[in-house]
PLY file of the C-alpha trace (Angstrom):
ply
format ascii 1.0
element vertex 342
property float x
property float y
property float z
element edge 341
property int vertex1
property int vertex2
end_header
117.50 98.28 101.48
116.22 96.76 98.26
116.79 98.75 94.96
113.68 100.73 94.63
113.88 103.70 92.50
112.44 106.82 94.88
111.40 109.15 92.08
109.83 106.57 90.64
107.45 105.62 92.91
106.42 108.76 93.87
105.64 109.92 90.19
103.23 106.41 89.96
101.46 107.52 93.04
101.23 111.10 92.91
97.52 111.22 92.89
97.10 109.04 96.16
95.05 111.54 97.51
92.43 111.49 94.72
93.24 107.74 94.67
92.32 106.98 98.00
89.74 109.31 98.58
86.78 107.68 98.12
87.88 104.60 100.83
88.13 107.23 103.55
84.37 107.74 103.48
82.90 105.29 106.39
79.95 102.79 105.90
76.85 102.79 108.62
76.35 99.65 107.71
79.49 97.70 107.13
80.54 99.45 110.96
77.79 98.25 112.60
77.91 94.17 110.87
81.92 94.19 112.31
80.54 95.41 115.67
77.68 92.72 115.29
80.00 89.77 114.02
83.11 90.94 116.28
81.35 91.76 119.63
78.82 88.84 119.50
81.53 86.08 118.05
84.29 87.34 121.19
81.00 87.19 123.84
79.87 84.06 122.86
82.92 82.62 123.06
83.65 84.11 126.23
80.69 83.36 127.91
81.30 79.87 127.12
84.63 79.76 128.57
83.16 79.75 132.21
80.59 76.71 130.95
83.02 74.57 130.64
85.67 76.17 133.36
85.31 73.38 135.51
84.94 70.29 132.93
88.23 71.40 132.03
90.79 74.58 131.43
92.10 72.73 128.44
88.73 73.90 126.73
89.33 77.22 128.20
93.01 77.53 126.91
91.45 76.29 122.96
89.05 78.58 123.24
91.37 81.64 123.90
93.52 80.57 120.99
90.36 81.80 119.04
88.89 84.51 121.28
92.70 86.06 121.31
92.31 86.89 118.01
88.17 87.93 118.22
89.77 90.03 120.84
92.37 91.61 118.20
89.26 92.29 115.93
87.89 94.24 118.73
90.83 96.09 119.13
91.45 96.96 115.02
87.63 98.66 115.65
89.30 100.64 118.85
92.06 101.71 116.83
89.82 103.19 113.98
88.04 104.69 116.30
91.02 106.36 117.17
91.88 107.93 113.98
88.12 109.16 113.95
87.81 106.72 110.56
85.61 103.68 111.79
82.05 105.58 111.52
80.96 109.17 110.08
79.96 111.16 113.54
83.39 111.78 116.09
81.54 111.50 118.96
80.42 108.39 117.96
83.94 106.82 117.05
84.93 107.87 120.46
82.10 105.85 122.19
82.96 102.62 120.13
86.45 103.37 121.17
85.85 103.67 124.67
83.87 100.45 125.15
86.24 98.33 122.99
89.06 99.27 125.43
87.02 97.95 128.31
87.85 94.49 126.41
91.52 95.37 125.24
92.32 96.41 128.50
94.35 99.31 126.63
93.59 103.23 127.11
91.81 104.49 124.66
92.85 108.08 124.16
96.40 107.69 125.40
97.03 105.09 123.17
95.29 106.95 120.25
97.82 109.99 120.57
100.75 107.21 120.75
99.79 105.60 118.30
98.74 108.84 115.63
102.14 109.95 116.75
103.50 106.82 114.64
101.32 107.32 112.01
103.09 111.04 111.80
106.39 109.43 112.09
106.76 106.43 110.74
110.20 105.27 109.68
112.08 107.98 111.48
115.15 106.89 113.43
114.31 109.37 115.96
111.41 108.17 117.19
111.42 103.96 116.70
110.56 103.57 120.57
107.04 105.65 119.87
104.06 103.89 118.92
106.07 100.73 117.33
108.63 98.10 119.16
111.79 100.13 119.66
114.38 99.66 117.00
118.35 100.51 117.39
120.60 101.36 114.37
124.31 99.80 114.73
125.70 102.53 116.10
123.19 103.53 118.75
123.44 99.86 119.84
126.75 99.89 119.48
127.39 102.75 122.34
125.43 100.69 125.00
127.35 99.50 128.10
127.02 95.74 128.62
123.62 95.51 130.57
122.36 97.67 127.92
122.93 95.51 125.13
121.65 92.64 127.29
118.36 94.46 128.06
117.80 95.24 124.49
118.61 91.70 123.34
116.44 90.41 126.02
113.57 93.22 124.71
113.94 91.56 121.02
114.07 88.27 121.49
111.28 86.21 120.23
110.72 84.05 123.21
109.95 87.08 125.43
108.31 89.33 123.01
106.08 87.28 121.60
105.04 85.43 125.17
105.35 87.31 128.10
106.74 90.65 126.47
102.70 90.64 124.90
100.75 90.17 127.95
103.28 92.66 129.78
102.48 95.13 127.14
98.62 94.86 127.49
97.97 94.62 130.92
101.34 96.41 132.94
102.89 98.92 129.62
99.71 100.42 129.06
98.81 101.11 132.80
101.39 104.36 132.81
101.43 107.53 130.51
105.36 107.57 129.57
104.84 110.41 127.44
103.80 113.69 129.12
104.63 116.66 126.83
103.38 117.98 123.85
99.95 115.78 122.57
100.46 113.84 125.12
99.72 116.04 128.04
96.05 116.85 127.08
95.27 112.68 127.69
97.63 111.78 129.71
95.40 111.81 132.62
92.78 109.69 131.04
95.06 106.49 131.90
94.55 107.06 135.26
90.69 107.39 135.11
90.69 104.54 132.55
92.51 102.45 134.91
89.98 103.10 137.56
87.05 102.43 135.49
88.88 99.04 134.69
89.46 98.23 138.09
85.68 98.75 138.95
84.41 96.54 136.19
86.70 93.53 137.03
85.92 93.83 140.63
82.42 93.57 139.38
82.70 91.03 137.53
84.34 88.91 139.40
81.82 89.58 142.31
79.25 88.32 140.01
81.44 85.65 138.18
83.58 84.20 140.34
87.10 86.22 141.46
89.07 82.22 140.10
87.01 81.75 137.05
86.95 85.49 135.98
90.66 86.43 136.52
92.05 82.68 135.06
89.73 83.65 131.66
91.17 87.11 131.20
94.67 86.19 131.89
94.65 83.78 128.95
92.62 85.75 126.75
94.78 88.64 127.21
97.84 86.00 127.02
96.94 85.44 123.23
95.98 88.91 122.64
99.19 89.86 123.44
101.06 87.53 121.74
99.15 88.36 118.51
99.41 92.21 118.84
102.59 92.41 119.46
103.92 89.91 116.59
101.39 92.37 114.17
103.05 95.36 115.29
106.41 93.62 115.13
105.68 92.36 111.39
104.77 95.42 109.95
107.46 97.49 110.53
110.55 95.20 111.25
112.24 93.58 108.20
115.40 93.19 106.29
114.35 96.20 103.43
112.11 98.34 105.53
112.53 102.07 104.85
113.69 103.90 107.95
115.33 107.14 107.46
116.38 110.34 109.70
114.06 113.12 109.66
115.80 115.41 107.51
115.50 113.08 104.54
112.69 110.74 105.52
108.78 111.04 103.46
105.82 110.39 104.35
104.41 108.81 101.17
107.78 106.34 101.40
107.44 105.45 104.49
104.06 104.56 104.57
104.25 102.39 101.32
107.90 101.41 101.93
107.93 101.09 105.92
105.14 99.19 106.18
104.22 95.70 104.81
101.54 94.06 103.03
101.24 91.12 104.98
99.62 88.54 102.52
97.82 86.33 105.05
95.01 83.45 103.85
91.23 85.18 104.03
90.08 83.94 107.46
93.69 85.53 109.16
92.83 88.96 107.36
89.05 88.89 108.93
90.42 87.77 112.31
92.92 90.24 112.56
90.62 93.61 111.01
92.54 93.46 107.74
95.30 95.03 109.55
97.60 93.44 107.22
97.16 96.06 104.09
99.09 97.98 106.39
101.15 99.86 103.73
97.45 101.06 102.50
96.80 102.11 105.77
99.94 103.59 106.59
98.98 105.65 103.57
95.61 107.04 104.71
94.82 105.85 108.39
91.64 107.65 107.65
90.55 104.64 105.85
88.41 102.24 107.81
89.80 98.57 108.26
86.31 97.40 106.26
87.63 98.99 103.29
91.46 98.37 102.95
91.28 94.96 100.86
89.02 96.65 97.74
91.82 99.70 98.40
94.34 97.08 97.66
92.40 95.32 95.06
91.57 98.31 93.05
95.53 100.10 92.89
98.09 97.32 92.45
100.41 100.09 91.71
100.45 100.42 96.26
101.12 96.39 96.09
104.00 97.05 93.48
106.18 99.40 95.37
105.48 97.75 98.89
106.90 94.92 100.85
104.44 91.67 100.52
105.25 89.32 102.81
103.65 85.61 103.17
102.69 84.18 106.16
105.72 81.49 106.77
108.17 84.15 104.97
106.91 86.79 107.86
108.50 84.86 110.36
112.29 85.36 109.25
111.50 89.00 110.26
112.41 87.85 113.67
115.83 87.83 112.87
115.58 92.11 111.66
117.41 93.66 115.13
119.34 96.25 114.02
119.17 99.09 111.22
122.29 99.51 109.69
122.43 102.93 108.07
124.99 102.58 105.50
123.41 99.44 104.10
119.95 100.68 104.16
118.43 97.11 105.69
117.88 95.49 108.98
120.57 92.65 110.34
120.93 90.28 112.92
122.56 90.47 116.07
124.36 87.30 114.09
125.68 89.20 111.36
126.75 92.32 113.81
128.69 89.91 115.58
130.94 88.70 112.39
131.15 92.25 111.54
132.88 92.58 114.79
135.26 90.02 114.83
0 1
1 2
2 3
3 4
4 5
5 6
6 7
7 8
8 9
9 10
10 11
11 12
12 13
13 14
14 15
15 16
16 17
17 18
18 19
19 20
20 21
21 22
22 23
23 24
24 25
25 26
26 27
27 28
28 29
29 30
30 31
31 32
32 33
33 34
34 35
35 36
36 37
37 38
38 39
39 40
40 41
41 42
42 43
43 44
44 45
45 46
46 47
47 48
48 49
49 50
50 51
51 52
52 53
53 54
54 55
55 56
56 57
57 58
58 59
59 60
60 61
61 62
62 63
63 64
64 65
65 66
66 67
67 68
68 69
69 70
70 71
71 72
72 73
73 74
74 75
75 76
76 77
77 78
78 79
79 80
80 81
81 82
82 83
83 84
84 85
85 86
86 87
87 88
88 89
89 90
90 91
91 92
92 93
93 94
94 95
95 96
96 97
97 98
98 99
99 100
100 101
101 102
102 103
103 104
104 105
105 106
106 107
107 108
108 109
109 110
110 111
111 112
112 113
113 114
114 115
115 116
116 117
117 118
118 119
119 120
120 121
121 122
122 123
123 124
124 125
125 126
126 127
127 128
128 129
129 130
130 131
131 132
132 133
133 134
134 135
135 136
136 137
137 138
138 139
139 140
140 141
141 142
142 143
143 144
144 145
145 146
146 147
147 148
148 149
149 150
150 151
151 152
152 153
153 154
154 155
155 156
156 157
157 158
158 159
159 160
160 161
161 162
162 163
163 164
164 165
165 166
166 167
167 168
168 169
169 170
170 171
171 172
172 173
173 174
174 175
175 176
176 177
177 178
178 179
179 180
180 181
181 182
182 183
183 184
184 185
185 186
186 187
187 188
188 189
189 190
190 191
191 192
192 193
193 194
194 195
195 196
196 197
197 198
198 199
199 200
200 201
201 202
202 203
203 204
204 205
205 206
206 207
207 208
208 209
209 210
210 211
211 212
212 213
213 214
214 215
215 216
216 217
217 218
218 219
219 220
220 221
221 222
222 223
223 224
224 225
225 226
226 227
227 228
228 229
229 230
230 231
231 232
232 233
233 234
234 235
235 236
236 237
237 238
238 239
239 240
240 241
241 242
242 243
243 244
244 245
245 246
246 247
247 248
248 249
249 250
250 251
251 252
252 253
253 254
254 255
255 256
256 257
257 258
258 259
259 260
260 261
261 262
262 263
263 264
264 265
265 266
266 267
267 268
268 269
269 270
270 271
271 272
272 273
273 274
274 275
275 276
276 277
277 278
278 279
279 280
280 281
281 282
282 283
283 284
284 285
285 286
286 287
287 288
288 289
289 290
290 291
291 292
292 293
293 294
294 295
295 296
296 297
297 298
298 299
299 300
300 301
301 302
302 303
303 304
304 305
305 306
306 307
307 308
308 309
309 310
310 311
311 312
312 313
313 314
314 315
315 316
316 317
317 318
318 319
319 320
320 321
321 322
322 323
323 324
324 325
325 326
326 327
327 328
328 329
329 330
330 331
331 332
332 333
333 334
334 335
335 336
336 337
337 338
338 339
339 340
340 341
């Protein structure tokens, strides 16, 4: 891990709280323009897909490039919902949340709990396959028989995740509840109904639409979807000097600032993507809305200072983070494991 002095930080930010506190307080107003801009953009868009569906699926495939990432927007509004930050009233968060999953095509309150669960444990060795893309140390990896090494390399290599490993994980992954105990078993259950509901809404649709023209649209919307979810979740937690710790020594305040990125991205890539990218702020305080993170940032450089900024062509070295190597503190390759071995 990179030298970073641990008492250090947490003495510069030992008022987060009172820091931060402020941000947490949702705006009517600035909710209901990104519901506006984000739902009206990805519709547009969309309807215009099936215009020009049989002049040519060329059009359709450029279009998606774009309406993948409206469609990310949509889903940084579900996931506030989900940690009850995006407007003032609960109930309301949850109906925003609801609806924007009918576009994600991911479970709303399932993946909430999953992904709160992360929040909770962030950085913790323990639990890297909960919430975030599953990450071995050495050793684990180490004690795999062949085919399990082979799945696992298969599971981090770029040219699945970030292609088929992203629509897999938005329309198959998030068809099951995994997790049944604890949290988990109060929403379990809404998969299933969610997964109904889904099915009865693309039936319709493609009743009305066209069964071709409807199914061909979503597949490569949620293609690029996919593709840029997963590569977000994958950038924000999976680096050479990310902070990743067993529970008995990890902190919260560390992780968040430490175990998550700042992912310095040009202006139009942070509004596409829901500002998702001051993800060390919001690791920090998920009850911050997404509207608010970049004045967070802006106004306490002293969260920038102790976090991991990464640039947008410097991000995608990350892909070569595949193992946590506990003595060394830091991510390595499967490269580097192998010279070790010889």
């Amino acid at each position: 891990m990179a030298n970073f002095n641990k008492a250090e930080l947490l003495e510069d930010v030992k008022e987060w709280h009172n820091m931060l506190k402020k941000y947490q307080v949702p705006n009517t107003k600035k909710a209901v323009i990104q519901l506006i801009n984000s739902y009206g953009i990805f519709i547009g868009i969309w309807i215009l897909q099936f215009f020009l569906f049989d002049f040519s699926v060329y059009w359709v495939i450029g279009l998606a490039i774009l309406n993948g990432f409206l469609l990310g927007r949509i889903f940084i509004i579900q996931h506030d919902c989900g940690h009850k930050s995006f407007l003032r009233n609960r109930t309301a968060n949850d109906v925003v949340g609801m609806v924007s999953s009918f576009f994600t095509f991911i479970p709303y309150k399932y993946w909430s709990a999953n992904h709160n669960f992360h929040h909770a444990h962030n950085g913790q060795i323990e639990h890297s396959d909960i919430g975030d893309i599953e990450c071995l140390t050495v050793e684990q990896y180490a004690k795999l028989s062949v085919i399990g090494k082979v799945k696992y390399r298969i599971y981090r290599n770029p040219l699945y995740l970030f292609t088929i490993g992203g629509f897999f994980y938005v329309a198959v992954y998030n068809r099951f509840a995994f997790l049944k105990d604890g949290v988990f078993a109060k929403v379990r259950h809404s998969v299933k109904w969610a997964n109904i509901l889904y099915a009865i809404l693309y039936l319709t649709l493609g009743y009305v639409i066209g069964y071709k023209e409807f199914l061909v649209v979503q597949f490569i919307n949620l293609f690029f979807f996919g593709t840029y979810a997963l590569w977000f979740f994958y950038i924000q937690h999976q680096y050479e000097t990310v902070y990743k710790s067993t529970k008995d020594n990890w902190n919260y305040v560390v992780s968040a600032l430490k175990g998550s990125t700042y992912y310095d991205l040009p202006a139009v890539l942070h509004w596409l993507t829901g500002n998702i990218g001051y993800h060390h702020i919001h690791h920090l305080s998920p009850a911050i809305p997404n509207y608010h993170l970049k004045a967070c940032n802006a106004e306490f450089p002293v969260f920038e200072k102790y976090t991991n900024k990464v640039g947008f062509w410097e991000g995608f070295s990350s892909v070569f983070a595949n193992l946590y190597d506990e003595k060394e503190g830091k991510m390595i390759s499967f490269g580097e494991y192998r010279r070790r071995k010889k």
